[in-house]
ROMAR-622362 format. One record per residue: y, z, x of N, C-alpha, C, CB in turn; residue in one letter. Coordinates in steps of 0.2 Angstrom, whole numbers, plus 5000, padded with zeros to 4 digits. Glycine has a CB too. Layout:
BEGIN
<<Y; Z; X>; <Y; Z; X>; <Y; Z; X>; <Y; Z; X>; A>
...
//
This chain:
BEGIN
<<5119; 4899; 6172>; <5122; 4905; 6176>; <5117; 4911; 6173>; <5129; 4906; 6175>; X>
<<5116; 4915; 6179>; <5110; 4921; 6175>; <5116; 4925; 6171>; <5103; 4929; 6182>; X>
<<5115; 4930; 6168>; <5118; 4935; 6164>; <5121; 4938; 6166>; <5116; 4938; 6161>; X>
<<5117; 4943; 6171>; <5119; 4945; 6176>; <5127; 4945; 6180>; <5115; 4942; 6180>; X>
<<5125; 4939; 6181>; <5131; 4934; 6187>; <5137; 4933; 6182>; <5129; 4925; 6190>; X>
<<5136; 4931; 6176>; <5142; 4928; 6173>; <5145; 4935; 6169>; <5139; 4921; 6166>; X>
<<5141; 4943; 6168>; <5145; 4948; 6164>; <5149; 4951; 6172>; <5138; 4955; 6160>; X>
<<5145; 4952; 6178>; <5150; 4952; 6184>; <5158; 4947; 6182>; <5145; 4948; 6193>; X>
<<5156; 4941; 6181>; <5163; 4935; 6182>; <5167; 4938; 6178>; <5162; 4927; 6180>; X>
<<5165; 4938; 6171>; <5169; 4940; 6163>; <5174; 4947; 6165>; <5163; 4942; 6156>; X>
<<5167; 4950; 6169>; <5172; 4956; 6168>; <5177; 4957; 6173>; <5167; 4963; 6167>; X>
<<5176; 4953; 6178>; <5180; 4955; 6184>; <5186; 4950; 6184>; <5176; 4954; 6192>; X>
<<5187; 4945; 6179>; <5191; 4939; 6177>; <5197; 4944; 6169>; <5183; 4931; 6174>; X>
<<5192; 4947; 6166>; <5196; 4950; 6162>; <5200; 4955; 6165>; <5192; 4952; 6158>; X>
<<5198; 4960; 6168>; <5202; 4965; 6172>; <5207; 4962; 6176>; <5198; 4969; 6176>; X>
<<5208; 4958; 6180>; <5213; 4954; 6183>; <5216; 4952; 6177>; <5212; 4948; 6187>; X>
<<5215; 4950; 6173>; <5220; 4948; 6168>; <5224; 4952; 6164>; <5218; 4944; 6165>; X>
<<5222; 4956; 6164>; <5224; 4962; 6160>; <5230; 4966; 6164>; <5219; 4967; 6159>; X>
<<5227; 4967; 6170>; <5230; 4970; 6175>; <5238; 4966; 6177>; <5224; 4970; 6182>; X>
<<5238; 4960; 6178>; <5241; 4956; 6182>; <5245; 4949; 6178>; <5235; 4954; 6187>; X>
<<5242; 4949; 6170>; <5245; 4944; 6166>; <5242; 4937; 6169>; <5253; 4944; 6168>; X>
<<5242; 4930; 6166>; <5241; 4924; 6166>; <5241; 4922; 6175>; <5246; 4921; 6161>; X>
<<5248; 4922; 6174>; <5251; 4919; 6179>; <5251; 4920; 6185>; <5256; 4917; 6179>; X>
<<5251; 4928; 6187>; <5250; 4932; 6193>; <5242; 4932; 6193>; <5254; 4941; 6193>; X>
<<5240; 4934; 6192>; <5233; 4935; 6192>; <5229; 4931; 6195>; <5230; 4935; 6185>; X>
<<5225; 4933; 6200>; <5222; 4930; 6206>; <5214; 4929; 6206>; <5225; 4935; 6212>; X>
<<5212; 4922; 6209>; <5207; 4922; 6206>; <5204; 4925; 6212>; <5205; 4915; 6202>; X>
<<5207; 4925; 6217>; <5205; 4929; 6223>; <5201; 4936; 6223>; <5210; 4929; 6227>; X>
<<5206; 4938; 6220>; <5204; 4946; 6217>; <5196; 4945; 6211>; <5214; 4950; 6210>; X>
<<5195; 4941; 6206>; <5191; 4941; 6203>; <5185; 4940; 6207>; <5192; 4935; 6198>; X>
<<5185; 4934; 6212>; <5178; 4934; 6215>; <5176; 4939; 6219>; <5176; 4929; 6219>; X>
<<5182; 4944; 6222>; <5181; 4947; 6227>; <5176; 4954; 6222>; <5188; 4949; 6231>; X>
<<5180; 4956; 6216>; <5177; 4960; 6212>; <5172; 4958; 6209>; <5179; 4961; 6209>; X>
<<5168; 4952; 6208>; <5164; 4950; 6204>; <5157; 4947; 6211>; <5169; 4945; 6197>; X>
<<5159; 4949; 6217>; <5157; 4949; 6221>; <5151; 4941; 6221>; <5155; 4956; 6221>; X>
<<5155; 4937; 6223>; <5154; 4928; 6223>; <5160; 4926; 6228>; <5156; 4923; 6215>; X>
<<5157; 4919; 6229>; <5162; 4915; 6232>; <5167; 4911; 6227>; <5159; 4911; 6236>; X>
<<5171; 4910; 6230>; <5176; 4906; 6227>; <5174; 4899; 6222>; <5181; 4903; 6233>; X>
<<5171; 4895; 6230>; <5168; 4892; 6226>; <5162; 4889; 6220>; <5168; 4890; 6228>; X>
<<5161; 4896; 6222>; <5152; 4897; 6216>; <5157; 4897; 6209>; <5145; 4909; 6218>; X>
<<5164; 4902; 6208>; <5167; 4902; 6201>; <5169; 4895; 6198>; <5174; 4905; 6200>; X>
<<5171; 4890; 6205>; <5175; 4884; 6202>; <5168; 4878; 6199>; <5181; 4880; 6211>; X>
<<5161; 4881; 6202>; <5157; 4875; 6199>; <5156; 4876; 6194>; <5151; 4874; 6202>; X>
<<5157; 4884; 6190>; <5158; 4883; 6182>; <5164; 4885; 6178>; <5151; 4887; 6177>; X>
<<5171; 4885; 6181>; <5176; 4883; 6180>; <5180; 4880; 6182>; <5177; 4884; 6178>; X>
<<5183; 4875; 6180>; <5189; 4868; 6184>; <5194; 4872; 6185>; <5191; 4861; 6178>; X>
<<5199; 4876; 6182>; <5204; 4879; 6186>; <5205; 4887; 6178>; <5214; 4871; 6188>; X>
<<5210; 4891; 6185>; <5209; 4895; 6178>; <5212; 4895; 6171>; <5207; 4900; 6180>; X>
<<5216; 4892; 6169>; <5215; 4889; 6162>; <5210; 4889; 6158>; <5217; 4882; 6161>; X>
<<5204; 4885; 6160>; <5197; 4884; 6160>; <5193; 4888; 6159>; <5195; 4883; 6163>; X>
<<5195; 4896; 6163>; <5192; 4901; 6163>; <5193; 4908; 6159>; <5193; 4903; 6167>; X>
<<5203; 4907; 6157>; <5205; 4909; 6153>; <5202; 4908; 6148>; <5210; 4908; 6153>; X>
<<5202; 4903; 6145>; <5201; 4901; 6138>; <5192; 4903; 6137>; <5202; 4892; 6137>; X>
<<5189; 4902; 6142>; <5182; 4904; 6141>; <5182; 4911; 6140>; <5177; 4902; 6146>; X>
<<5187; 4916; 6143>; <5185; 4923; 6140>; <5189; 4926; 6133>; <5188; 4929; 6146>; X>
<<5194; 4920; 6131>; <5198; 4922; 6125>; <5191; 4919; 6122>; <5206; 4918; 6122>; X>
<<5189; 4915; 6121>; <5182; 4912; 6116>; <5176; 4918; 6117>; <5179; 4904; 6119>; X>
<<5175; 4920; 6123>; <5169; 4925; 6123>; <5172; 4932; 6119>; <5167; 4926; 6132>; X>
<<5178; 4932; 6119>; <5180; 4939; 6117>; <5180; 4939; 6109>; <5188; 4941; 6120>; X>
<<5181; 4932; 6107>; <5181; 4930; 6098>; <5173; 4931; 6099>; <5185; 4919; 6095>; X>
<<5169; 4928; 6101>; <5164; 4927; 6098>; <5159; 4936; 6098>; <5161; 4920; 6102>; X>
<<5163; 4940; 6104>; <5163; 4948; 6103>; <5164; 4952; 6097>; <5167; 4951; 6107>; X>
<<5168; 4951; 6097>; <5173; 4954; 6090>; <5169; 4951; 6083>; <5182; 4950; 6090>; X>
<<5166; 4943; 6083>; <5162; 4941; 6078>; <5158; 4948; 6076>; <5158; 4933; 6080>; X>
<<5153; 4950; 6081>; <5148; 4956; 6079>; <5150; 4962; 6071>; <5149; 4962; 6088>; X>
<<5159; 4962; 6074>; <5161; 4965; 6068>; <5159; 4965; 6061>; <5167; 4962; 6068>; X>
<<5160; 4958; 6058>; <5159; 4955; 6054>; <5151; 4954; 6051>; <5163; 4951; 6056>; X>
<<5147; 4955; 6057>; <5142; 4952; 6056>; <5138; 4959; 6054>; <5140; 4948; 6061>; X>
<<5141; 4967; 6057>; <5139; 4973; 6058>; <5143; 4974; 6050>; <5141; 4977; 6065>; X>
<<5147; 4973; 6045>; <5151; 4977; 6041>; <5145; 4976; 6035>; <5161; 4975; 6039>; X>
<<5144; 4982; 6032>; <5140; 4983; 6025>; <5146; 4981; 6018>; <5135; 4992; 6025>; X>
<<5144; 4974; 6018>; <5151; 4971; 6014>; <5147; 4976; 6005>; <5151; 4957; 6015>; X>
<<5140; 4980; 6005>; <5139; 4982; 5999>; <5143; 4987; 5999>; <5132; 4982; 5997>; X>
<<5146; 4991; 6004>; <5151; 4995; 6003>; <5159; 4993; 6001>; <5150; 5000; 6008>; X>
<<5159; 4996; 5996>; <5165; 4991; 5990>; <5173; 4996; 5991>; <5162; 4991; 5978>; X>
<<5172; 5003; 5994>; <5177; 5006; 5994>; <5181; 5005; 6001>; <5176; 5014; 5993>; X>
<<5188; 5005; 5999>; <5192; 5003; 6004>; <5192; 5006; 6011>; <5198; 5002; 6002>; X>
<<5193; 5013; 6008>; <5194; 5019; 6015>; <5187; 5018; 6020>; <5194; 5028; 6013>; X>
<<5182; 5017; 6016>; <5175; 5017; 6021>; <5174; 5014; 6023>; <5169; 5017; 6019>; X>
<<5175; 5008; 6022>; <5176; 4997; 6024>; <5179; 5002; 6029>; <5183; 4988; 6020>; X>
<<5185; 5003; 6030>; <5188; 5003; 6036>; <5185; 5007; 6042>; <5194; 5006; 6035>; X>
<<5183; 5013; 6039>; <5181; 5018; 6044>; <5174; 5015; 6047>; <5180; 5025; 6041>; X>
<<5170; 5011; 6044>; <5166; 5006; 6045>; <5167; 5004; 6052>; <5168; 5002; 6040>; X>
<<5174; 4998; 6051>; <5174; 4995; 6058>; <5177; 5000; 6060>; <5177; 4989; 6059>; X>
<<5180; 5003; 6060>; <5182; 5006; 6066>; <5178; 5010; 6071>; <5187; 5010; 6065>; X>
<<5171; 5014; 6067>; <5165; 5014; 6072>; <5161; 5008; 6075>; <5159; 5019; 6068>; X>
<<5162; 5004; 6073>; <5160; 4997; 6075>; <5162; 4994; 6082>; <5163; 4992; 6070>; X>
<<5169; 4994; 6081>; <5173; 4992; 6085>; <5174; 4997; 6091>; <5177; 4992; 6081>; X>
<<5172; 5006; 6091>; <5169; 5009; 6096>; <5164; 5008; 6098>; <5169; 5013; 6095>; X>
<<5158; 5006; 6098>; <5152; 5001; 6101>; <5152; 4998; 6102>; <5148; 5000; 6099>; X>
<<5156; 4993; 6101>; <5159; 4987; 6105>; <5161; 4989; 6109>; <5163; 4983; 6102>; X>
<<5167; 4992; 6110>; <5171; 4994; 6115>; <5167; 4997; 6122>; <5177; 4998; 6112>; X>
<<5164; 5002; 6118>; <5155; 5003; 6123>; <5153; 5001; 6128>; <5149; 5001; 6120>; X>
<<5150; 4994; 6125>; <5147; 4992; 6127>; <5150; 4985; 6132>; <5143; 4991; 6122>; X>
<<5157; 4982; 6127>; <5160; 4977; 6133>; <5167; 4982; 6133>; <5161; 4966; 6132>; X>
<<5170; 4986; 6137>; <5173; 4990; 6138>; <5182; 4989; 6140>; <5168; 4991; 6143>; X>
<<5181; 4983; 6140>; <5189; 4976; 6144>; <5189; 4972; 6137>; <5186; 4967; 6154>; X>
<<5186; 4971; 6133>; <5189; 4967; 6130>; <5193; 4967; 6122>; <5185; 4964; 6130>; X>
<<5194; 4974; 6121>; <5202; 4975; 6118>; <5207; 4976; 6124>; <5201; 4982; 6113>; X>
<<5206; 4976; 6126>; <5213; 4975; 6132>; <5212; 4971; 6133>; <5215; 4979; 6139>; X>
<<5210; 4966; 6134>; <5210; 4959; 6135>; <5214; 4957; 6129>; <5202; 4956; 6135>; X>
<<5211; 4958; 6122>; <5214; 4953; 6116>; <5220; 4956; 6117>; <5210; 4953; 6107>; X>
<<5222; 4963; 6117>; <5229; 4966; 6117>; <5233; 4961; 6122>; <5230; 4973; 6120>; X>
<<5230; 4961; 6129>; <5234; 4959; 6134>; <5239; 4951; 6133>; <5229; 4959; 6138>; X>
<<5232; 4949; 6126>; <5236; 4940; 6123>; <5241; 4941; 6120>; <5231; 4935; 6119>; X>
<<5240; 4947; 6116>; <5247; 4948; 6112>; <5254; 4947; 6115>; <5246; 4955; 6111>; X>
<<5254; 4950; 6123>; <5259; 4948; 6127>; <5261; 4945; 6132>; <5261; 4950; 6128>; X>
<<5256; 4941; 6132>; <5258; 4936; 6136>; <5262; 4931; 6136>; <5256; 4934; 6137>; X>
<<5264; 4928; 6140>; <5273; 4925; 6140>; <5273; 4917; 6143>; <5278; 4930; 6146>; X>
<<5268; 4919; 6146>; <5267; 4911; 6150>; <5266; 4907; 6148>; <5262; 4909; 6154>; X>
<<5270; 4898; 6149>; <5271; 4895; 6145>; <5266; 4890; 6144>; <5276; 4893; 6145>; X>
<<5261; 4889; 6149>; <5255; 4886; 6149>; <5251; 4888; 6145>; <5253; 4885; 6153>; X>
<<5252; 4893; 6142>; <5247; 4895; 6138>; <5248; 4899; 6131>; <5243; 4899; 6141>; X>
<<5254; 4900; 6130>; <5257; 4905; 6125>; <5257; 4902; 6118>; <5264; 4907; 6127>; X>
<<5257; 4895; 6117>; <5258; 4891; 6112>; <5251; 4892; 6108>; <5261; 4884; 6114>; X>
<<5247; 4889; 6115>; <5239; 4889; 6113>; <5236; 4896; 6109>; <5234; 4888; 6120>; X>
<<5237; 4903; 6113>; <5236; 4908; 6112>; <5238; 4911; 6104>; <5239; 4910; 6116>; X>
<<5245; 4909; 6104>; <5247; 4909; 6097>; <5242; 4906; 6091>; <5254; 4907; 6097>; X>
<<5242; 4901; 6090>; <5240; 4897; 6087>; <5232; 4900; 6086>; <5241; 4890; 6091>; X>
<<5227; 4899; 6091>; <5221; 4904; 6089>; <5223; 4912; 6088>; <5216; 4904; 6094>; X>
<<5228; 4915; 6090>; <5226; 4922; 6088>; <5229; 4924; 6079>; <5229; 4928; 6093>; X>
<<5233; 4918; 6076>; <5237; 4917; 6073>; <5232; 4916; 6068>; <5241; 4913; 6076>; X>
<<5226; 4911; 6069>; <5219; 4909; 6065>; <5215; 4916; 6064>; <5214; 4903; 6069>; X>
<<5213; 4918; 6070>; <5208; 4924; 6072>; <5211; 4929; 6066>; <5208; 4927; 6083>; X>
<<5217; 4933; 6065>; <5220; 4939; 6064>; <5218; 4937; 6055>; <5228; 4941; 6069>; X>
<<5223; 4930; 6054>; <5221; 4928; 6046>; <5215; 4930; 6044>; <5221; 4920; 6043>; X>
<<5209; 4928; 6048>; <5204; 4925; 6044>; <5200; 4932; 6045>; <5200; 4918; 6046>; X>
<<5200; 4937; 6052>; <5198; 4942; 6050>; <5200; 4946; 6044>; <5198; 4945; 6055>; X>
<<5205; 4947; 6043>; <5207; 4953; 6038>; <5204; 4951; 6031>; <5217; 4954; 6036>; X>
<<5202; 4944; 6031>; <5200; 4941; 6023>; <5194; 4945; 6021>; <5198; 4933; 6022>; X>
<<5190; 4944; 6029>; <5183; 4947; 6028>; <5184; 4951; 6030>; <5178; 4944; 6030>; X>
<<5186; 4956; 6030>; <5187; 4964; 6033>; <5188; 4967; 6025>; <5196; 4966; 6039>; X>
<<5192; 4962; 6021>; <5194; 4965; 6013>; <5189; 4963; 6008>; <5201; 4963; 6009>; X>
<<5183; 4958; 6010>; <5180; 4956; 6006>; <5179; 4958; 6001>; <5177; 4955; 6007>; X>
<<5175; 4959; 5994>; <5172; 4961; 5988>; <5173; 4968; 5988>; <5164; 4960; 5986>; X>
<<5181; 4971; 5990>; <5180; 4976; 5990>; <5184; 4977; 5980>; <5182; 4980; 5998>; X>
<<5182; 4987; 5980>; <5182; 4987; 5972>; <5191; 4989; 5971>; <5174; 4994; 5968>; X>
<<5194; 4987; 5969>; <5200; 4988; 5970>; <5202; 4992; 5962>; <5204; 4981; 5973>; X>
<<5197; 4992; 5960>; <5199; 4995; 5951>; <5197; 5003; 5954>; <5192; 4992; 5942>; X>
<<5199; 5006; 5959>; <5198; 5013; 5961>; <5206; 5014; 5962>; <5192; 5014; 5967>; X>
<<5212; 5009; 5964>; <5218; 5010; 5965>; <5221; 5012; 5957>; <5221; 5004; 5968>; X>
<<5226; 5015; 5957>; <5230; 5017; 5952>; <5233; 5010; 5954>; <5235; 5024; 5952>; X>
<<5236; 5012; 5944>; <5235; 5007; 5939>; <5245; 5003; 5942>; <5232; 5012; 5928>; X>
<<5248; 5007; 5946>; <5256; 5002; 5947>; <5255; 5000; 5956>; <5265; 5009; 5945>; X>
<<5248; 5000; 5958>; <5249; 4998; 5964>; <5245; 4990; 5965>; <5246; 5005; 5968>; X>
<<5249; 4988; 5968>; <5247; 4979; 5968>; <5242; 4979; 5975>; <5255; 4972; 5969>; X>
<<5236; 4977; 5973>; <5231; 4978; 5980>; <5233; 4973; 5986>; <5223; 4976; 5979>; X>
<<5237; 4968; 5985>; <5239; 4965; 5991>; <5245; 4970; 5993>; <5241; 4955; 5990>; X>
<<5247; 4972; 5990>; <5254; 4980; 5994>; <5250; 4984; 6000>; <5257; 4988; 5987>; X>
<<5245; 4985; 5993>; <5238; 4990; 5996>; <5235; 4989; 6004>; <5232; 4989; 5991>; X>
<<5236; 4983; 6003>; <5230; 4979; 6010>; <5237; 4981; 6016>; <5227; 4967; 6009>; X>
<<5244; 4979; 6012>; <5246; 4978; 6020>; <5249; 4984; 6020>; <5251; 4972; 6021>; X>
<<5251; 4989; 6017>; <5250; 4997; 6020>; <5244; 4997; 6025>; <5247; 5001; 6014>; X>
<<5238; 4997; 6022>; <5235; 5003; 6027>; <5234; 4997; 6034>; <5226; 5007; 6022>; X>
<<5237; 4991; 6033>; <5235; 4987; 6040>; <5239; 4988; 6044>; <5235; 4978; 6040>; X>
<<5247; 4991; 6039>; <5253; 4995; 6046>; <5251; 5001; 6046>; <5263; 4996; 6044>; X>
<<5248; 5004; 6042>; <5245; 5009; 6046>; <5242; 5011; 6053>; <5241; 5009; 6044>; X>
<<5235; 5005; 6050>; <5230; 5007; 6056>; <5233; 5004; 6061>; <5223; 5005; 6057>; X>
<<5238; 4999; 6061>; <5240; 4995; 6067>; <5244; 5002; 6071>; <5246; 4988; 6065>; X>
<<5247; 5006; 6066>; <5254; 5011; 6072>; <5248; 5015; 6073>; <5264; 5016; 6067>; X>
<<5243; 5018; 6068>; <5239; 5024; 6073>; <5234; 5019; 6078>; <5232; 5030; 6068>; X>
<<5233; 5013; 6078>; <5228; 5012; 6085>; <5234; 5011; 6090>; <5223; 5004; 6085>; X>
<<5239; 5009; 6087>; <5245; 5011; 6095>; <5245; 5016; 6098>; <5252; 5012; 6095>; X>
<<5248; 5021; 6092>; <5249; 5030; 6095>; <5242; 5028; 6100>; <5248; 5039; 6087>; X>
<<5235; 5028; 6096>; <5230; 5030; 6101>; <5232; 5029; 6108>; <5225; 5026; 6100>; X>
<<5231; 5021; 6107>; <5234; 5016; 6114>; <5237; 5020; 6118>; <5239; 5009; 6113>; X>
<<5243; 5020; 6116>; <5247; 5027; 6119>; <5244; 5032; 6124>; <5249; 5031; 6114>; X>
<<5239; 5035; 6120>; <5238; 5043; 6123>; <5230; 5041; 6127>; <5238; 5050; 6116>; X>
<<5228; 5035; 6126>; <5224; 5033; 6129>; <5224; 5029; 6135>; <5222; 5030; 6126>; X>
<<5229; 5025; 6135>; <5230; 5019; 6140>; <5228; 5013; 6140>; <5228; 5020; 6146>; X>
<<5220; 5016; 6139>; <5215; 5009; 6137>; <5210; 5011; 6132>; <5210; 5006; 6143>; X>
<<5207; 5007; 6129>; <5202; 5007; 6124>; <5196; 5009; 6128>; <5201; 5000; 6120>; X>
<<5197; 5008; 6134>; <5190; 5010; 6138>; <5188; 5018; 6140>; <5189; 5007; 6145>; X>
<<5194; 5021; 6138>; <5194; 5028; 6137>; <5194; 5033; 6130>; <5199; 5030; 6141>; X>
<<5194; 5028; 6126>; <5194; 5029; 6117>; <5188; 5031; 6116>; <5196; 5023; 6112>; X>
<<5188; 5038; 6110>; <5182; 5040; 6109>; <5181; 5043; 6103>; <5180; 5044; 6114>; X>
<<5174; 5047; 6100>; <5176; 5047; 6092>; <5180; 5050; 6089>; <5171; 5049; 6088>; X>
<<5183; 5056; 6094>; <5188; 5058; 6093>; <5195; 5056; 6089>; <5188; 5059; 6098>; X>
<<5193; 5051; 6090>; <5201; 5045; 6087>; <5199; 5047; 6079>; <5200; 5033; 6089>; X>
<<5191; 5044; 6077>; <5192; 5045; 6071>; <5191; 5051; 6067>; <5189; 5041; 6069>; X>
<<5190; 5056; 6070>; <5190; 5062; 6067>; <5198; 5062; 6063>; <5187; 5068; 6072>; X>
<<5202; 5060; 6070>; <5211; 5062; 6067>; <5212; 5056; 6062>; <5218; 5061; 6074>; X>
<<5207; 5051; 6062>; <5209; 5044; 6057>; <5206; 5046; 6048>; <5204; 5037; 6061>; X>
<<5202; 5052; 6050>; <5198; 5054; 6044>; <5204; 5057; 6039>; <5193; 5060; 6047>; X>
<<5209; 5061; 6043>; <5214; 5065; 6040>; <5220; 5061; 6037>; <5217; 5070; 6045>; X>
<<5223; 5057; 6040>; <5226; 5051; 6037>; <5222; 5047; 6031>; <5228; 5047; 6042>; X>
<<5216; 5046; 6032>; <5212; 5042; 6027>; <5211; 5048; 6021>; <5205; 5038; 6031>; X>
<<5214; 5054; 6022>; <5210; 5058; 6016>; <5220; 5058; 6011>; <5204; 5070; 6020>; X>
<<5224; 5057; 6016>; <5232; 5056; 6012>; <5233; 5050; 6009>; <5237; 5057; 6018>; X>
<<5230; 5045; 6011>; <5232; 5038; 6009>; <5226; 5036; 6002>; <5231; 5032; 6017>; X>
<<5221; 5043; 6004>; <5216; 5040; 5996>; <5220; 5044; 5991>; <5205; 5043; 5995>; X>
<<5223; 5050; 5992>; <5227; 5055; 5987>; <5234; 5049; 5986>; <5230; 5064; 5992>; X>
<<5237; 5047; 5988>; <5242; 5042; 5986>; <5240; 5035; 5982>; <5243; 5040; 5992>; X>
<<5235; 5033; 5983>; <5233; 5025; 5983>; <5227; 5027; 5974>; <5228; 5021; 5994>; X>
<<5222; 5032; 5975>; <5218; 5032; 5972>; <5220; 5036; 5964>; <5213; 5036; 5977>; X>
<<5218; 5033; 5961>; <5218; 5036; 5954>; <5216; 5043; 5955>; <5214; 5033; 5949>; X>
<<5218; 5049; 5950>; <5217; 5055; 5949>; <5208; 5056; 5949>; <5221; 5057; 5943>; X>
<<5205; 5059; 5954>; <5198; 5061; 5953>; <5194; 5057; 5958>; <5196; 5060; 5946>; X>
<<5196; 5051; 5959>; <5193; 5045; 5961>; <5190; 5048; 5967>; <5197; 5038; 5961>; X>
<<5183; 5046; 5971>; <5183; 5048; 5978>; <5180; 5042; 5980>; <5180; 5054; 5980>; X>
//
């Protein structure tokens, strides 16, 4: 399939799905948007389960970029983060549907798929955060704070401000740096909390 053809499919397969959930979601609407025939989608996918799963896999192997973009030589926690999170805005950039997409799996309900879903996003969410914390220097925390406390602070953190965002955004495809300038100001309260006296 040229590139072309298959970023039309993805993207017009993701938006129905987003839009419309698993089970409503019409593959009618996808080719019409992604401007194909019906049967040109079905010669490279068998039904759409098939298709599904190929955009949850294309959206993991998106998100991999993360990981492959973080300068693991930067050892402080606040910067790791602020890190991905410009990361993660150049992603969003560039494929635009696919955090509303991974959100969208978050809730989905359908039982042909819900088990499966769980199970990988369940793998996907562990194994990112391991390597999101990697070598970082944690002897910059004061001395009564346990860094696995540490980690899952600032992860309910960023989890409730990427909501609020969500919120006042709708979608990630309208998110801009603007987010982290306001992410800056909480990240300068949580190093006054977390950081030994002086430490920056």
């Amino acid at each position: 399939m040229k590139i072309e053809k298959q970023e039309r499919i993805i993207n017009a397969a993701m938006k129905e799905f987003v839009k419309s959930g698993y089970e409503k979601a019409s593959t009618n609407e996808m080719v019409k948007d992604a401007q194909i025939s019906k049967g040109s989608l079905f010669n490279y996918f068998s039904n759409k389960k098939d298709l599904y799963f190929f955009l949850i896999q294309n959206a993991v192997n998106i998100i991999e970029q993360i990981y492959v973009e973080i300068d693991m030589s930067e050892r402080d926690i606040f910067e790791r983060i602020s890190q991905v999170g410009f990361i993660k805005l150049n992603i969003q950039k560039k494929y635009p549907l696919v955090f509303d997409f991974l959100k969208s799996l978050l809730e989905e309900d359908a039982s042909e798929v819900k088990n499966d879903i769980n199970q990988l996003l369940g793998t996907i969410q562990k194994d990112g955060m391991k390597r999101i914390y990697e070598n970082i220097d944690w002897s910059k925390l004061r001395e009564d704070i346990v860094p696995e406390k540490a980690m899952n602070i600032l992860n309910w953190t960023m989890a409730g401000f990427a909501e609020l965002q969500i919120s006042k955004f709708k979608s990630f495809e309208n998110a801009g740096v603007e987010i982290f300038n306001e992410w800056d100001s909480y990240r300068e309260i949580l190093k006054r909390c977390f950081y030994k006296n002086g430490e920056e």
